[in-house]
C-alpha atoms as an extended CHARMM CRD file, in Angstrom:
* protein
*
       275  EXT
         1         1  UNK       CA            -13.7990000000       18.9450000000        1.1240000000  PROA      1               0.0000000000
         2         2  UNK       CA            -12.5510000000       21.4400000000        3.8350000000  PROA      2               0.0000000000
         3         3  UNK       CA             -8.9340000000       21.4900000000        4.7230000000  PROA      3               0.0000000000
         4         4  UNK       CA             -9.7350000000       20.0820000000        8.4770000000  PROA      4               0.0000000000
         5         5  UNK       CA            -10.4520000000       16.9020000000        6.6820000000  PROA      5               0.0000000000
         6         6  UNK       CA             -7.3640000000       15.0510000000        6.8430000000  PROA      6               0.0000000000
         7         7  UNK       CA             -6.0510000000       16.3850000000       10.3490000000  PROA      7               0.0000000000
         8         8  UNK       CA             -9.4580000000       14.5270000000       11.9360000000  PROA      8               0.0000000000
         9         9  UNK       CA             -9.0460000000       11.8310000000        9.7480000000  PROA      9               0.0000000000
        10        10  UNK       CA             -5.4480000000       11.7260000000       10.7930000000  PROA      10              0.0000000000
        11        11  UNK       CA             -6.4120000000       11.6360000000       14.7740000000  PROA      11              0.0000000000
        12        12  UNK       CA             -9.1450000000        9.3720000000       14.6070000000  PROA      12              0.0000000000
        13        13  UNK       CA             -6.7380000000        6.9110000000       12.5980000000  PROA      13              0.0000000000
        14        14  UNK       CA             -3.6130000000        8.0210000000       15.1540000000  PROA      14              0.0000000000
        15        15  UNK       CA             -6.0430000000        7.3870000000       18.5900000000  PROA      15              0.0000000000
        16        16  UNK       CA             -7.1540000000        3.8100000000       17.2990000000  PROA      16              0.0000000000
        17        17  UNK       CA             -3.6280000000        2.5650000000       16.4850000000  PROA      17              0.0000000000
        18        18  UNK       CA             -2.5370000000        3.8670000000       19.8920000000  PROA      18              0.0000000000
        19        19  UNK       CA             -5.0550000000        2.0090000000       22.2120000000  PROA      19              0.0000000000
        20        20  UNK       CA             -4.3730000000       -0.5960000000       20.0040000000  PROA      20              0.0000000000
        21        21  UNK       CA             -0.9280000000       -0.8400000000       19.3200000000  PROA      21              0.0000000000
        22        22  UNK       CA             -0.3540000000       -2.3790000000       22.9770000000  PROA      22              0.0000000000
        23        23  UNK       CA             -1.9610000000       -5.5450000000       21.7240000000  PROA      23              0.0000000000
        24        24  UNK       CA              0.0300000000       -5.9720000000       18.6820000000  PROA      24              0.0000000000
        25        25  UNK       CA              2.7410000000       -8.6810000000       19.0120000000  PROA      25              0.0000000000
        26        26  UNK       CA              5.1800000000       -7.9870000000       16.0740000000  PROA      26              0.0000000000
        27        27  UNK       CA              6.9900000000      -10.6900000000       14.9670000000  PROA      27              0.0000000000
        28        28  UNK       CA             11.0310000000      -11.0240000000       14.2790000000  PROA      28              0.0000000000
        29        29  UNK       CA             12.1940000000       -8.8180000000       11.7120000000  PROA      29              0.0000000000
        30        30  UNK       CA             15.5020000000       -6.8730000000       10.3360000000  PROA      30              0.0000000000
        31        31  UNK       CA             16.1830000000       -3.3930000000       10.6070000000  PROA      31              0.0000000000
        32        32  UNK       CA             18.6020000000       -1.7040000000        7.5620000000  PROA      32              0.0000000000
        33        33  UNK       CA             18.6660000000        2.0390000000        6.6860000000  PROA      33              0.0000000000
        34        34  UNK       CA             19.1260000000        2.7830000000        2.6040000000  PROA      34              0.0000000000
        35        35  UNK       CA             20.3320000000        5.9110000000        1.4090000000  PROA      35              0.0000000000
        36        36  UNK       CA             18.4180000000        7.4720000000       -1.1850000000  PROA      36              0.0000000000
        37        37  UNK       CA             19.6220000000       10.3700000000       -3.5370000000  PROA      37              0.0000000000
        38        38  UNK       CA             16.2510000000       10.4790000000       -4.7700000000  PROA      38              0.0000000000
        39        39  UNK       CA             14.1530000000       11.7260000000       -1.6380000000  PROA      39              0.0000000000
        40        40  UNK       CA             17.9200000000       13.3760000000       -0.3900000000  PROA      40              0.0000000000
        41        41  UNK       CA             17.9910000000       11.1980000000        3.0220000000  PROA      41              0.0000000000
        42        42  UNK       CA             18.4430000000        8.1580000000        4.2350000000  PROA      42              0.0000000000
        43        43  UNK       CA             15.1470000000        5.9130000000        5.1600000000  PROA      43              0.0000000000
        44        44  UNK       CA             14.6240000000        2.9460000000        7.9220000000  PROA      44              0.0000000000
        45        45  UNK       CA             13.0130000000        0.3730000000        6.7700000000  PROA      45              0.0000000000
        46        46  UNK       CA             11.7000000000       -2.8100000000        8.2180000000  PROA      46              0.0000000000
        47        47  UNK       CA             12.1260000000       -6.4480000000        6.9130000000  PROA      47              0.0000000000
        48        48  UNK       CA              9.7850000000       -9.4270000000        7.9540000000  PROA      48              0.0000000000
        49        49  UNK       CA             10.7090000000      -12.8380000000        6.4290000000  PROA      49              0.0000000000
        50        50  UNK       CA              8.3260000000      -15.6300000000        6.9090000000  PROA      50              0.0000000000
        51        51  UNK       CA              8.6680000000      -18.7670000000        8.6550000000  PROA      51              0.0000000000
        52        52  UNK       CA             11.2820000000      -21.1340000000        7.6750000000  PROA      52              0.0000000000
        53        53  UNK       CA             13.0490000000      -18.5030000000        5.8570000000  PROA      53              0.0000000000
        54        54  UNK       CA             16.4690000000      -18.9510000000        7.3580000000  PROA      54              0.0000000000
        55        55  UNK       CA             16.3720000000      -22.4250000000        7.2520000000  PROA      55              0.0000000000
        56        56  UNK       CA             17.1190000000      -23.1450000000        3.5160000000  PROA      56              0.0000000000
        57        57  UNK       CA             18.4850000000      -21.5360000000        0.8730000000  PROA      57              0.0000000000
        58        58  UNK       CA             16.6160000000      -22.8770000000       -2.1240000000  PROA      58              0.0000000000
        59        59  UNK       CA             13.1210000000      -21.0490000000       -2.2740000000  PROA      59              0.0000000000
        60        60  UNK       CA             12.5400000000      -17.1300000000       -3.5060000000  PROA      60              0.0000000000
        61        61  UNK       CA              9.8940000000      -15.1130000000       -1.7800000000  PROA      61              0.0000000000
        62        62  UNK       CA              7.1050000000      -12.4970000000       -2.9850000000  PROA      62              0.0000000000
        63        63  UNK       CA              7.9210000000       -9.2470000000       -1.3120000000  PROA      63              0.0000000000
        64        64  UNK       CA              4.7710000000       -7.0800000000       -0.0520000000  PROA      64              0.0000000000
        65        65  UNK       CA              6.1360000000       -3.3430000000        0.4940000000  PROA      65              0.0000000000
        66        66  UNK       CA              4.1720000000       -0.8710000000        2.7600000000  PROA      66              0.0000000000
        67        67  UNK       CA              4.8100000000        2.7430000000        3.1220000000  PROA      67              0.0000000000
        68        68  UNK       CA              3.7210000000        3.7660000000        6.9190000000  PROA      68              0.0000000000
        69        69  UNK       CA              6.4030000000        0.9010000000        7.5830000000  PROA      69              0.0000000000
        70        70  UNK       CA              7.3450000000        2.0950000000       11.0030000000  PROA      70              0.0000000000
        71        71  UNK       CA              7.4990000000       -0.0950000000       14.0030000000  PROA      71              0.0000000000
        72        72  UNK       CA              5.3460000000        2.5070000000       15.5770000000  PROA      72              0.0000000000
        73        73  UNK       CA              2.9430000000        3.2570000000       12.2920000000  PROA      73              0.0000000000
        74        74  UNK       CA              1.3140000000        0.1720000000       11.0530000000  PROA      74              0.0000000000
        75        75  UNK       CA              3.7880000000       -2.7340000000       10.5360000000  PROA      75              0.0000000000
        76        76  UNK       CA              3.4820000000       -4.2600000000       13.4280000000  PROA      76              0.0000000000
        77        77  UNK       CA             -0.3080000000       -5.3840000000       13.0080000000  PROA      77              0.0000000000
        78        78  UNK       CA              0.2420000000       -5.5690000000        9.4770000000  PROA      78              0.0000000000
        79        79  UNK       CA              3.5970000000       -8.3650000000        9.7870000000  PROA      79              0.0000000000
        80        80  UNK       CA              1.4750000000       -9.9190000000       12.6000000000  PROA      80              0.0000000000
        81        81  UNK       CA             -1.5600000000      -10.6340000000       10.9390000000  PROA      81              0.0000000000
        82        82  UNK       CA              1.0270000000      -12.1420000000        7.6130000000  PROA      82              0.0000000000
        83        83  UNK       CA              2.6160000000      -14.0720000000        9.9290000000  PROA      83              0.0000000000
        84        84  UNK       CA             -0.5170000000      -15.6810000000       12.0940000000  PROA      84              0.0000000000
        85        85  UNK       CA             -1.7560000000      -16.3260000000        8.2400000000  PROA      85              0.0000000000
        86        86  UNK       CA              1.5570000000      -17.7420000000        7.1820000000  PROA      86              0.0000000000
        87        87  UNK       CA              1.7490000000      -20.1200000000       10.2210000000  PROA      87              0.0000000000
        88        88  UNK       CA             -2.2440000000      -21.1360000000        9.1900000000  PROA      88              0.0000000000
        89        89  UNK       CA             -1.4540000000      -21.9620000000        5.9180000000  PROA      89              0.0000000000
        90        90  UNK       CA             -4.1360000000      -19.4690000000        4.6800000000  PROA      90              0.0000000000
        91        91  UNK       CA             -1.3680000000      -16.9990000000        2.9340000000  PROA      91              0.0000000000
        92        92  UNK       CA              1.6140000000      -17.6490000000        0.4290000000  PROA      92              0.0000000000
        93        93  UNK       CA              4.9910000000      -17.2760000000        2.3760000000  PROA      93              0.0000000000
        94        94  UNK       CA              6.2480000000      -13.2210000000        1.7240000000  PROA      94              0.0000000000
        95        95  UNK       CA              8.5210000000      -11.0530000000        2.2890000000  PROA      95              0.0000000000
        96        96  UNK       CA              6.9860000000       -7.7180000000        4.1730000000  PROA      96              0.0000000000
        97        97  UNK       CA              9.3240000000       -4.8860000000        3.8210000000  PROA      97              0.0000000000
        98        98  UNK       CA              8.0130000000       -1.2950000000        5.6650000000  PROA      98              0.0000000000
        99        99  UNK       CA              9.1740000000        2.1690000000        5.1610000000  PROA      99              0.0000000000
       100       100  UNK       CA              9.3890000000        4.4600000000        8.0220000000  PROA      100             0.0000000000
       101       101  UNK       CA              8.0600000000        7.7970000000        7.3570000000  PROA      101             0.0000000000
       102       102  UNK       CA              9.7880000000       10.8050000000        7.4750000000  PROA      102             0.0000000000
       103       103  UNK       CA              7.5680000000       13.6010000000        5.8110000000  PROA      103             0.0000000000
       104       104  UNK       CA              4.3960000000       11.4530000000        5.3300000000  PROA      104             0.0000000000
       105       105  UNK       CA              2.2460000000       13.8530000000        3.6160000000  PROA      105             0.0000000000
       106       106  UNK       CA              5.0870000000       15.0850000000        0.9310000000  PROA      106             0.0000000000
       107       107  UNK       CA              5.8830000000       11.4820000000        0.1080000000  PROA      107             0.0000000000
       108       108  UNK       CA              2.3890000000        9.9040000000       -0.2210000000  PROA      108             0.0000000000
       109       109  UNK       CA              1.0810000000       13.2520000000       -2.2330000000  PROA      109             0.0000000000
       110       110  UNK       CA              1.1060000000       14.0180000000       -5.8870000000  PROA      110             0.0000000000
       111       111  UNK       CA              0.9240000000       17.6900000000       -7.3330000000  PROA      111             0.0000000000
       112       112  UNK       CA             -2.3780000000       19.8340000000       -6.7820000000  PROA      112             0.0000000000
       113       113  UNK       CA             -4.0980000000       22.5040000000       -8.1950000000  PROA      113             0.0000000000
       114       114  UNK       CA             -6.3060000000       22.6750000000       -5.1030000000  PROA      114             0.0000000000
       115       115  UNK       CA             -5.1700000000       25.3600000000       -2.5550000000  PROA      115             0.0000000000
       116       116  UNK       CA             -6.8900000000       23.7240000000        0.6490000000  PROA      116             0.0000000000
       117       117  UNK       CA             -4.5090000000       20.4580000000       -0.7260000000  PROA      117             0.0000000000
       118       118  UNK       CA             -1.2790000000       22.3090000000        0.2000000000  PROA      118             0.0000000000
       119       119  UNK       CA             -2.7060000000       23.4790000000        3.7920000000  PROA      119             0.0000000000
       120       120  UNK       CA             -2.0090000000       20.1350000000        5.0380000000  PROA      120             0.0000000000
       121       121  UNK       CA              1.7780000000       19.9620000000        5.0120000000  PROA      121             0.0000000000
       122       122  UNK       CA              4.3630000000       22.2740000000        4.7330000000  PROA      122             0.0000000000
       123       123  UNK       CA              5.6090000000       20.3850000000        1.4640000000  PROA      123             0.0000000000
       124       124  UNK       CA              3.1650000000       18.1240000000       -0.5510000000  PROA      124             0.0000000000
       125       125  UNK       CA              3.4590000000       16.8420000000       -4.1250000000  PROA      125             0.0000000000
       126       126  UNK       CA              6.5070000000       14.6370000000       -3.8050000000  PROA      126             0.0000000000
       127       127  UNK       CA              4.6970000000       10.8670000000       -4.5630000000  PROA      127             0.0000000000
       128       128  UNK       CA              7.2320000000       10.5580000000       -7.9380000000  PROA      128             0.0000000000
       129       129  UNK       CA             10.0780000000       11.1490000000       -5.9380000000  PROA      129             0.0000000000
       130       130  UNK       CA              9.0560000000        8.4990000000       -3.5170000000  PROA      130             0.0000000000
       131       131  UNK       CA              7.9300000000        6.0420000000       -6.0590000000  PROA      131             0.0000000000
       132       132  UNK       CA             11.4120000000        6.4840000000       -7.4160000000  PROA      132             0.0000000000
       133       133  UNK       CA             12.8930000000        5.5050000000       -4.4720000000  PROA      133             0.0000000000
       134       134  UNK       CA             10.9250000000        2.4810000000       -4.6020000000  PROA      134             0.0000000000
       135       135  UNK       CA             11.8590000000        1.5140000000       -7.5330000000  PROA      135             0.0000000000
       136       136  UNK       CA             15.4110000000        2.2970000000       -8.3630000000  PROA      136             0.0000000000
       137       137  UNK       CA             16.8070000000        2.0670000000       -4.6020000000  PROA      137             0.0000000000
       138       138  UNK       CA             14.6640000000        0.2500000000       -2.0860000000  PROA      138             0.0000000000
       139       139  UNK       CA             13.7700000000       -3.0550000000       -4.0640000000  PROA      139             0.0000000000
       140       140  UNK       CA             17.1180000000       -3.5750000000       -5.8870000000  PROA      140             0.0000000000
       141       141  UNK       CA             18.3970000000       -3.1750000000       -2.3480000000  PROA      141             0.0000000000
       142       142  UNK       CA             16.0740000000       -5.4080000000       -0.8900000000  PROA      142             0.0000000000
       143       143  UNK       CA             16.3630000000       -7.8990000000       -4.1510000000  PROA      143             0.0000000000
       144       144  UNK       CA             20.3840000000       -7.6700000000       -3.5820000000  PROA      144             0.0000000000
       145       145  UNK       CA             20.0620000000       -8.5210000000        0.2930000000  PROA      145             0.0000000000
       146       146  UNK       CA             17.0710000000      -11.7310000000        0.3450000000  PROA      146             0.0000000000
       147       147  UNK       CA             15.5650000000      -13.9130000000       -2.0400000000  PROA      147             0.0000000000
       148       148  UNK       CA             12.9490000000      -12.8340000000       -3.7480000000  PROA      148             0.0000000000
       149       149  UNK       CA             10.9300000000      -13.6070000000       -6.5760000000  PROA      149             0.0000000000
       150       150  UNK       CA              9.5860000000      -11.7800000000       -9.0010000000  PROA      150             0.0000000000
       151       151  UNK       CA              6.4760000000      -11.0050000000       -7.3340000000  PROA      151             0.0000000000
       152       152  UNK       CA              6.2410000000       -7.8620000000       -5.9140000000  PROA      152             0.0000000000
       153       153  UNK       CA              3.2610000000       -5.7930000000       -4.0550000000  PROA      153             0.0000000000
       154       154  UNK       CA              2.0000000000       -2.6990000000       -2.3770000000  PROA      154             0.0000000000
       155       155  UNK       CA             -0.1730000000       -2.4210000000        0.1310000000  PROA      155             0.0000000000
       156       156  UNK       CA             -1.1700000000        1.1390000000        2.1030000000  PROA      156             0.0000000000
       157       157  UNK       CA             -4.4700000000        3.0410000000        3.7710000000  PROA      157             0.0000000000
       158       158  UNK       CA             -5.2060000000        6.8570000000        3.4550000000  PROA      158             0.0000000000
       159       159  UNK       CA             -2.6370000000        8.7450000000        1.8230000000  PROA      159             0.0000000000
       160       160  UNK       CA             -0.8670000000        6.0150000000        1.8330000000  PROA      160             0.0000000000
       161       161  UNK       CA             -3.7410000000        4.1670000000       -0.6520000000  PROA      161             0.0000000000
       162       162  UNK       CA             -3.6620000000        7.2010000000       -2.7470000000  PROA      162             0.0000000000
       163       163  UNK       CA              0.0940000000        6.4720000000       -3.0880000000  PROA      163             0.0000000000
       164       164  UNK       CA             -0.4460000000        3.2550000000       -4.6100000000  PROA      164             0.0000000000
       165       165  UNK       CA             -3.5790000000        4.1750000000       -6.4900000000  PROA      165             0.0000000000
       166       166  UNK       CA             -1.4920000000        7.1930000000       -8.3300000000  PROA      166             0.0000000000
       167       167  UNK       CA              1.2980000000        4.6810000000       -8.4900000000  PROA      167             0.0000000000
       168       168  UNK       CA             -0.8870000000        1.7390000000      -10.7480000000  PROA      168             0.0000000000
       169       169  UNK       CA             -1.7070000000        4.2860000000      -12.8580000000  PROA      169             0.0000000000
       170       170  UNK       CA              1.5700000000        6.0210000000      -13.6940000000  PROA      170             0.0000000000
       171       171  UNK       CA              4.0830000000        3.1860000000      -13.4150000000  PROA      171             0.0000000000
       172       172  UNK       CA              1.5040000000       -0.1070000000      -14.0160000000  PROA      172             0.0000000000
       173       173  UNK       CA              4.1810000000       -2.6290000000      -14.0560000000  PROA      173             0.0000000000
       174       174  UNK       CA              5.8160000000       -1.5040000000      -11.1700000000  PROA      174             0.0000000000
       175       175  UNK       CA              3.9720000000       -3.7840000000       -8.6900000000  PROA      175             0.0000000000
       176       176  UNK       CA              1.7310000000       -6.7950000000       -9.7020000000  PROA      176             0.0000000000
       177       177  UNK       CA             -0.6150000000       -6.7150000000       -7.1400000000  PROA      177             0.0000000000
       178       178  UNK       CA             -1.6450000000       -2.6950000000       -5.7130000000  PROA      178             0.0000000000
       179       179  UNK       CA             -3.8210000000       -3.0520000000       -2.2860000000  PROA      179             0.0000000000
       180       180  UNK       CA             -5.0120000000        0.7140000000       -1.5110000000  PROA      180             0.0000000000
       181       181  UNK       CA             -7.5650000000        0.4470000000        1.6520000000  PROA      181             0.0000000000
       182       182  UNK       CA             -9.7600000000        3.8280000000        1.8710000000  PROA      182             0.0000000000
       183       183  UNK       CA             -7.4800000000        5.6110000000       -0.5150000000  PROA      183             0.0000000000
       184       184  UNK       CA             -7.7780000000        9.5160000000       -0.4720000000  PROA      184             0.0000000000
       185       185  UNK       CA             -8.8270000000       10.2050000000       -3.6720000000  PROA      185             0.0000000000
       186       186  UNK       CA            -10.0090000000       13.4050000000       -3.1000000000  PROA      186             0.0000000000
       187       187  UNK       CA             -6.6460000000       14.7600000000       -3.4270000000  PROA      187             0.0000000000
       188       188  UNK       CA             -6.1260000000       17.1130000000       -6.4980000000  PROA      188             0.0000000000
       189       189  UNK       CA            -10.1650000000       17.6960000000       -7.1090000000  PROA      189             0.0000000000
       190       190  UNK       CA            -10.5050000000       13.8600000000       -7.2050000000  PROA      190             0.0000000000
       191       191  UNK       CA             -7.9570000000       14.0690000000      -10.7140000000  PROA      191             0.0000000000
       192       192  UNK       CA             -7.0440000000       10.4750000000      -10.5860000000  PROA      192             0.0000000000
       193       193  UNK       CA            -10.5360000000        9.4920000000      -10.5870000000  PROA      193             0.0000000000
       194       194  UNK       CA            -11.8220000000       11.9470000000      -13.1780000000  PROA      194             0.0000000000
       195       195  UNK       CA             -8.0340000000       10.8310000000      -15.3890000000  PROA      195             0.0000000000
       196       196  UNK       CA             -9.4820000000        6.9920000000      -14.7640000000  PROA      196             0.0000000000
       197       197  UNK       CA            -11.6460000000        6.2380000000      -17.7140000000  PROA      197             0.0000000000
       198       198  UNK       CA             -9.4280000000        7.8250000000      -19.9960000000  PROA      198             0.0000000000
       199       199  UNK       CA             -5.9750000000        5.6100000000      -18.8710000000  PROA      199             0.0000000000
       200       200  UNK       CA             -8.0210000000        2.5790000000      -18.7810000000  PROA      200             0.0000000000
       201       201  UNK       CA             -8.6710000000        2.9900000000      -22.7570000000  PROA      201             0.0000000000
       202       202  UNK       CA             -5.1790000000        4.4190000000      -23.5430000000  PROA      202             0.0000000000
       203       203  UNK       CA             -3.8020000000        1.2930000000      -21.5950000000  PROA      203             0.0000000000
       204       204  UNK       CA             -5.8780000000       -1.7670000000      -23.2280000000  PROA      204             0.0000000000
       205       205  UNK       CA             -2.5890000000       -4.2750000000      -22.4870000000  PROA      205             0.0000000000
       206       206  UNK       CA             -2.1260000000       -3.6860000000      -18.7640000000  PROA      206             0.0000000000
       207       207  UNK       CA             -1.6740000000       -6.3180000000      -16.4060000000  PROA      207             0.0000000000
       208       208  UNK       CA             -2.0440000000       -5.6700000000      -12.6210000000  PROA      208             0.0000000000
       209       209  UNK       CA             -3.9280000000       -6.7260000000      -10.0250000000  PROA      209             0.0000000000
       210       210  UNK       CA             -5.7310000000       -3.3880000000       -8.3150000000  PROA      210             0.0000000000
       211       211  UNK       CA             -7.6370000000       -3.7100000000       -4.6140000000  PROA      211             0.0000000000
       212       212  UNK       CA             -9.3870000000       -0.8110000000       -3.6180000000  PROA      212             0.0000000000
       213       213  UNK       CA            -11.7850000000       -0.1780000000       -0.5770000000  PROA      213             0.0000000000
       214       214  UNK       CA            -13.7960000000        2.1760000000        1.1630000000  PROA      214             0.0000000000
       215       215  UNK       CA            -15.1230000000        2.9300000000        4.7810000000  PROA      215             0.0000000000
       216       216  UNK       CA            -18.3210000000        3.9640000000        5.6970000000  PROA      216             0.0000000000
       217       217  UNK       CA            -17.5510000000        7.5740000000        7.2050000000  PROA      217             0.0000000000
       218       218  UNK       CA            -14.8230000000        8.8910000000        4.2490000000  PROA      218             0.0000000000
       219       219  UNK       CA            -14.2130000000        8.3040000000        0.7790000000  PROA      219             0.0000000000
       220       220  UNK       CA            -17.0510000000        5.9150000000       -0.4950000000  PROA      220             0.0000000000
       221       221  UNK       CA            -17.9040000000        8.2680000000       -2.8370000000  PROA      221             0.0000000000
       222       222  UNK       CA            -14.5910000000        8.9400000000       -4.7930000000  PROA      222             0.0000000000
       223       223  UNK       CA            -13.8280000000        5.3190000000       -4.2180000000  PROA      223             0.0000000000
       224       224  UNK       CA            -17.0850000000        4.3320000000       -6.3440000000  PROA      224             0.0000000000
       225       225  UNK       CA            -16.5320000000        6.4350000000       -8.8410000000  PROA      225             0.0000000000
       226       226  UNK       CA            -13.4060000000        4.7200000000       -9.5590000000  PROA      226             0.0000000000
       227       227  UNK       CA            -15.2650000000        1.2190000000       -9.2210000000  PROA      227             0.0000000000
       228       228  UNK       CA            -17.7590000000        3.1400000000      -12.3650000000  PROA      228             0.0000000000
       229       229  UNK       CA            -14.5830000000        3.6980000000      -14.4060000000  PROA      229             0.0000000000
       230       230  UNK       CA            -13.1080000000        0.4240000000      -13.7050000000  PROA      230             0.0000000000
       231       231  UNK       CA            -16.8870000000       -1.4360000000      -14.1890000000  PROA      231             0.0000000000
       232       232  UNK       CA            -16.7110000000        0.5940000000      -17.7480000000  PROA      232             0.0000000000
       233       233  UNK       CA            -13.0200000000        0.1400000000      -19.3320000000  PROA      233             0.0000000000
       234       234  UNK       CA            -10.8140000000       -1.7480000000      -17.3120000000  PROA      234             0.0000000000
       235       235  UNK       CA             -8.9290000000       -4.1930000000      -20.0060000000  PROA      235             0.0000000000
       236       236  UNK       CA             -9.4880000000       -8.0760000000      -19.4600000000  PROA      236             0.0000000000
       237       237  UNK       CA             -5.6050000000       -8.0700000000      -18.0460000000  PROA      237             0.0000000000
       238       238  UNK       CA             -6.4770000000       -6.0030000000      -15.3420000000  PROA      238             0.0000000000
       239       239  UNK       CA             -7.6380000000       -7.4270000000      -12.4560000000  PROA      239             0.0000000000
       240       240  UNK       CA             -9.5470000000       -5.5310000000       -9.9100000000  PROA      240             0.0000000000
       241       241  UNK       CA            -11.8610000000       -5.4470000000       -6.9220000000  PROA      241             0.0000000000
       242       242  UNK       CA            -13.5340000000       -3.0050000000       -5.2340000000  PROA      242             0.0000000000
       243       243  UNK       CA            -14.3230000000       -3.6130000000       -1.4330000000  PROA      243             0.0000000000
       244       244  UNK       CA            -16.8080000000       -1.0840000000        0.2840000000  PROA      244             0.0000000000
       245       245  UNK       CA            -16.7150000000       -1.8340000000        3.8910000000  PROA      245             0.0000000000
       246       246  UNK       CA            -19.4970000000       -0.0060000000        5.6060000000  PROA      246             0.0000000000
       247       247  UNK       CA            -19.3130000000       -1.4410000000        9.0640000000  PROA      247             0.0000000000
       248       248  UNK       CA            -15.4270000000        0.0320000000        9.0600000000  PROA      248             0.0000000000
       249       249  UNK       CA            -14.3890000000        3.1800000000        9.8680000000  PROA      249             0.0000000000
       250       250  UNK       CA            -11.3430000000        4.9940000000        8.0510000000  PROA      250             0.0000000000
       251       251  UNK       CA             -9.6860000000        4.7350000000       11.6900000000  PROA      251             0.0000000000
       252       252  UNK       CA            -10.3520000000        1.1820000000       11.9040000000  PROA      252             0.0000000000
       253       253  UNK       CA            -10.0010000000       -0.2550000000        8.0090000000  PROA      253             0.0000000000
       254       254  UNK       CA             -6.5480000000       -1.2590000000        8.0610000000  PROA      254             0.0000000000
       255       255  UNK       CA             -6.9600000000       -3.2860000000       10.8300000000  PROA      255             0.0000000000
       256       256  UNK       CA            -10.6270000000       -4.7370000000       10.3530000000  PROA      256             0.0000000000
       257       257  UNK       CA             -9.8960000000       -5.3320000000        6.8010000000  PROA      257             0.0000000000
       258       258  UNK       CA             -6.2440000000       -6.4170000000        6.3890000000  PROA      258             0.0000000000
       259       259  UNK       CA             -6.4610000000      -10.7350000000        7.6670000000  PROA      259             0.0000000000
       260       260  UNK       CA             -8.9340000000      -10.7950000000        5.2560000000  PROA      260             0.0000000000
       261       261  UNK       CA             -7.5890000000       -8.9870000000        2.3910000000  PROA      261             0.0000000000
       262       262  UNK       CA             -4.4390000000      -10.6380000000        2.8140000000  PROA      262             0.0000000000
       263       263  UNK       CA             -5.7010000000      -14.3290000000        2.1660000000  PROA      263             0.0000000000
       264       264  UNK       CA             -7.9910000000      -13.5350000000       -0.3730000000  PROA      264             0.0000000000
       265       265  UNK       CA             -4.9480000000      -11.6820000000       -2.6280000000  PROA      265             0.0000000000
       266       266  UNK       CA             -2.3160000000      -13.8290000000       -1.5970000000  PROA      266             0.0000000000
       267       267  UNK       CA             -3.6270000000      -17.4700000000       -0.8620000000  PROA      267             0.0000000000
       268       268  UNK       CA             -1.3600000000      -19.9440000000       -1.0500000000  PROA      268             0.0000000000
       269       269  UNK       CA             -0.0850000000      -21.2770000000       -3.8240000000  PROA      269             0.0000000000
       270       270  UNK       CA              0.7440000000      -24.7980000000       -5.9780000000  PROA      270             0.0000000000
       271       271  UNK       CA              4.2470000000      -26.2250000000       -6.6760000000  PROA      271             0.0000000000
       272       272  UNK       CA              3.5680000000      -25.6410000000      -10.4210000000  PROA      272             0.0000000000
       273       273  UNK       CA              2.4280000000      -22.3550000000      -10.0660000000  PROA      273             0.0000000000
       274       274  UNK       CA              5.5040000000      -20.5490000000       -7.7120000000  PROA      274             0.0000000000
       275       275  UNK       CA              7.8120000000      -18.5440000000       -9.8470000000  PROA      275             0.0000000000
C-alpha cells in the first residue's frame, strides 16, 4: 500500500460521480442541520421519506443512514435508486437520512499505527467520535422528528465502508443491517481484518446483518480475507454476505451495485412481519 493510494482512488471515484451526477434525478427530501458536541460542529444532513409518507400518520419507517450524505456526494443516486425501488414495490418503504461531510477522512478513519495512514489527511482517527454522533445525536434527533421503527441501517463505499465495517465490530447492536461496498480495509495494516477471527469467537451471541463487497481493481484481497474469518467463526446470529463484484470498479461500485443490493437486503415485507 503506498500513500498515493487513496488520492487516485479518491479521483477516479470523484470523476465518475461528476459525469454522472447530471443524470441523477433526486427525489423530494428535508434539509435540517444538528448540532453535535461530539464532533464540535454542527452537520447538514439530508432526509428522504418514501412515498405516501405524509399522507398518514399510522405507519413507522426503517431508517437507512449514509455518511457521504451530501446532495453533491452520493445521496442523490443513492435516494433515487430507493425511491424508483419503493415506487416498484421491489424495496420495503425507508427512511434515507445522509450526512454531509465536513472532514471526510477524520470522520470515516479509526486510529493507525501506519505512518503512510496519516499522510492522507491532515487529521485522521476520529471514526468513534463520529459513530458517537450517530448514535447519541443524529438518530434520537431523527427518531424525535419522523416515525421510525426500530429498524435501523448503514450503508457507505470506501472509507465510508470501512466506517461501518469498524462500526459492526465495535458497537454490533448499533445498526441491524451494516452495508459496506469496497470497504478500505487496508487502513491500520488491515487490523480489523487480522482483529476479525478473534471478535467473531469473543462475540458468539451477536445479531447483525453484515454486507460486504469488493471491486475488481482495489480491495478484493482484504475484503476476502474477511469473507475467510467470517466463513470460519461467524455465530449462527450473524448474518452475512460477501459480494465480490469483478466487472465493477471502486469508482463505479456504489452505483453499479446499490439497486441491487438494496432489494436483496431490504425486500419488502409482510403485514405480520413489520415492527
Amino acid at each position: 500500500m503506498t500513500p498515493l493510494r487513496p488520492f487516485r482512488l479518491a479521483l477516479a471515484l470523484l470523476a465518475a460521480l461528476t459525469a454522472a451526477g447530471a443524470a441523477a434525478q433526486v427525489p423530494a427530501y428535508d434539509s435540517l442541520t444538528v448540532a453535535s458536541a461530539a464532533l464540535g460542529e454542527a452537520r447538514h444532513v439530508n432526509v428522504y421519506t418514501p412515498p405516501g409518507y405524509s399522507a398518514s400518520e399510522r405507519p413507522r419507517y426503517p431508517v437507512l443512514y449514509m455518511p457521504d450524505g451530501g446532495t453533491q456526494e452520493d445521496f442523490g443516486h443513492v435516494s433515487a435508486a430507493l425511491d424508483a425501488a419503493i415506487r416498484a414495490g421491489e424495496a420495503r418503504p425507508m427512511l434515507l437520512v445522509g450526512v454531509e461531510n465536513t472532514e471526510r477522512r477524520r470522520d470515516m478513519t479509526g486510529p493507525t499505527t501506519v505512518d503512510s495512514d496519516r499522510e492522507i489527511a491532515p487529521r485522521v482517527g476520529g471514526s468513534a467520535a463520529f459513530r458517537a454522533f450517530f448514535r447519541d445525536e443524529l438518530m434520537p434527533e431523527v427518531r424525535r422528528r419522523y416515525r421510525v421503527s426500530t429498524e435501523t441501517a448503514i450503508v457507505g463505499e470506501s472509507l465510508a465502508g470501512l466506517f461501518i465495517v469498524e462500526a459492526f465490530f465495535e458497537e454490533p447492536a448499533l445498526f441491524d443491517t451494516y452495508v459496506a461496498l469496497s470497504p478500505s480495509l487496508w487502513w491500520n495494516g488491515e487490523a480489523l481484518v487480522q482483529g476479525a477471527g478473534a471478535w467473531l469467537r469473543a462475540h458468539p451471541d451477536v445479531q447483525a446483518t453484515l454486507y460486504v463487497s469488493s471491486a475488481q481493481d482495489d480491495v478484493p484481497a482484504e475484503a476476502g480475507r474477511l469473507a475467510d474469518a467470517l466463513r470460519a467463526g461467524a455465530p449462527a446470529g450473524l448474518r452475512w454476505t460477501y459480494d465480490p463484484r469483478p466487472e465493477l470498479t471502486h469508482a463505479t461500485i456504489y452505483r453499479g451495485s446499490w439497486p441491487q443490493v438494496l432489494r436483496t437486503l431490504f425486500p419488502p415485507q409482510a403485514a405480520s412481519e413489520r415492527r
